[in-house]
C-alpha positions as CSV (number, residue, x, y, z in Angstrom):
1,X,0.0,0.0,0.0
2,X,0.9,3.8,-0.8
3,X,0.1,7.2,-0.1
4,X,-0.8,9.1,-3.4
5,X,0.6,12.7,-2.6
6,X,-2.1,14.6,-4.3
7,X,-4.7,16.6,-3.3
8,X,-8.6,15.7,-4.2
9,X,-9.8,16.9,-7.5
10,X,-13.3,16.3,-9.0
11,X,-11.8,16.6,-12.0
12,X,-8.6,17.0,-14.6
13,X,-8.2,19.4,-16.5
14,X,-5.3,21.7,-18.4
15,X,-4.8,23.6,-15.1
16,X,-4.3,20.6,-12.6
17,X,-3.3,18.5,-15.2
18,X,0.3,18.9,-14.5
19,X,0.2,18.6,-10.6
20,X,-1.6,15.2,-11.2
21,X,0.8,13.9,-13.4
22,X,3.7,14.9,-10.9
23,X,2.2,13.4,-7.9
24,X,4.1,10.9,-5.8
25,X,4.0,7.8,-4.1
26,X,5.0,7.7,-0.2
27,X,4.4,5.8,3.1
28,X,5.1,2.4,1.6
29,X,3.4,-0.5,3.7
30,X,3.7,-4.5,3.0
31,X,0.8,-6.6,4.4
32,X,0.2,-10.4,4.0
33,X,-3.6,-10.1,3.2
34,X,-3.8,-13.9,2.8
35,X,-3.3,-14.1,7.1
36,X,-4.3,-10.3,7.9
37,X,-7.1,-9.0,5.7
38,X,-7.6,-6.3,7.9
39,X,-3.7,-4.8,7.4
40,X,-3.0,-4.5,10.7
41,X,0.2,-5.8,10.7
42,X,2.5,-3.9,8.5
43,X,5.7,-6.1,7.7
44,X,7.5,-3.6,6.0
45,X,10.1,-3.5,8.6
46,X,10.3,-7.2,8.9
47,X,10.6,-7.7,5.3
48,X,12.5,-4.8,3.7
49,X,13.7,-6.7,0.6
50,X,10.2,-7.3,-0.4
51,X,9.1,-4.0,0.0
52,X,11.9,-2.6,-1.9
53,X,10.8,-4.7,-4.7
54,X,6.8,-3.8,-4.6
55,X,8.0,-0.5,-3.9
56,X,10.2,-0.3,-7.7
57,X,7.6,-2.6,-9.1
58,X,4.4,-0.4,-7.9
59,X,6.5,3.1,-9.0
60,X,7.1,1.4,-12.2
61,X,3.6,0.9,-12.7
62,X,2.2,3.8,-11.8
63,X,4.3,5.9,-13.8
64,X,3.5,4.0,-16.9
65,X,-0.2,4.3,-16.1
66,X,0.7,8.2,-15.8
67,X,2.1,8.1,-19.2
68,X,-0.2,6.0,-20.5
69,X,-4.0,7.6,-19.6
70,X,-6.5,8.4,-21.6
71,X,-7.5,10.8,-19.0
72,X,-4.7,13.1,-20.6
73,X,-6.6,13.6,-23.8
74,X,-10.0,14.3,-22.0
75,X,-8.7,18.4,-21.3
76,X,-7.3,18.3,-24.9
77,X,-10.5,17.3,-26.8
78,X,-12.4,19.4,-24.3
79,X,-10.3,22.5,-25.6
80,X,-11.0,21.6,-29.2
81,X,-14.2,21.7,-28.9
82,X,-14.0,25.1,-26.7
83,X,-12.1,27.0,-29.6
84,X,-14.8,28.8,-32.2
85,X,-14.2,27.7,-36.0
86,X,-12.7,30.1,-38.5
């Protein structure tokens, strides 16, 4: 689990657009929800090799899902359709 350091939107657009795609992830925990489905027991300190690896693996991932969202052509459509027609 991670902490998304971003703020609540209701929405994306050009002028948060940026700040959403520069958020971070922080406060890594590691839980074994297969014995503690409630995550009470964070094993991150117990375990720090694995959380270094879900850690890499789950930046990795959510940068590519950054790069990769069709949310980002939502504001640029939207301002197509906002611009009058010569």
């Amino acid at each position: 689990m991670a902490k998304l350091n971003l703020p609540r939107y209701n929405s994306v657009n050009e002028k948060i657009a940026e700040k959403v795609k520069s958020a971070t992830l922080s406060d890594f925990q590691l839980f074994n929800l297969t014995s503690d489905v409630h995550e009470a027991n964070d094993l991150s300190g117990e375990k720090p090799g694995k959380l270094a690896e879900l850690k890499t693996l789950l930046e990795k991932e959510y940068a590519a899902l950054v790069a990769d969202s069709h949310v980002w052509e939502a504001p640029k459509a939207e301002a197509k359709k906002a611009k009058p027609k010569k």
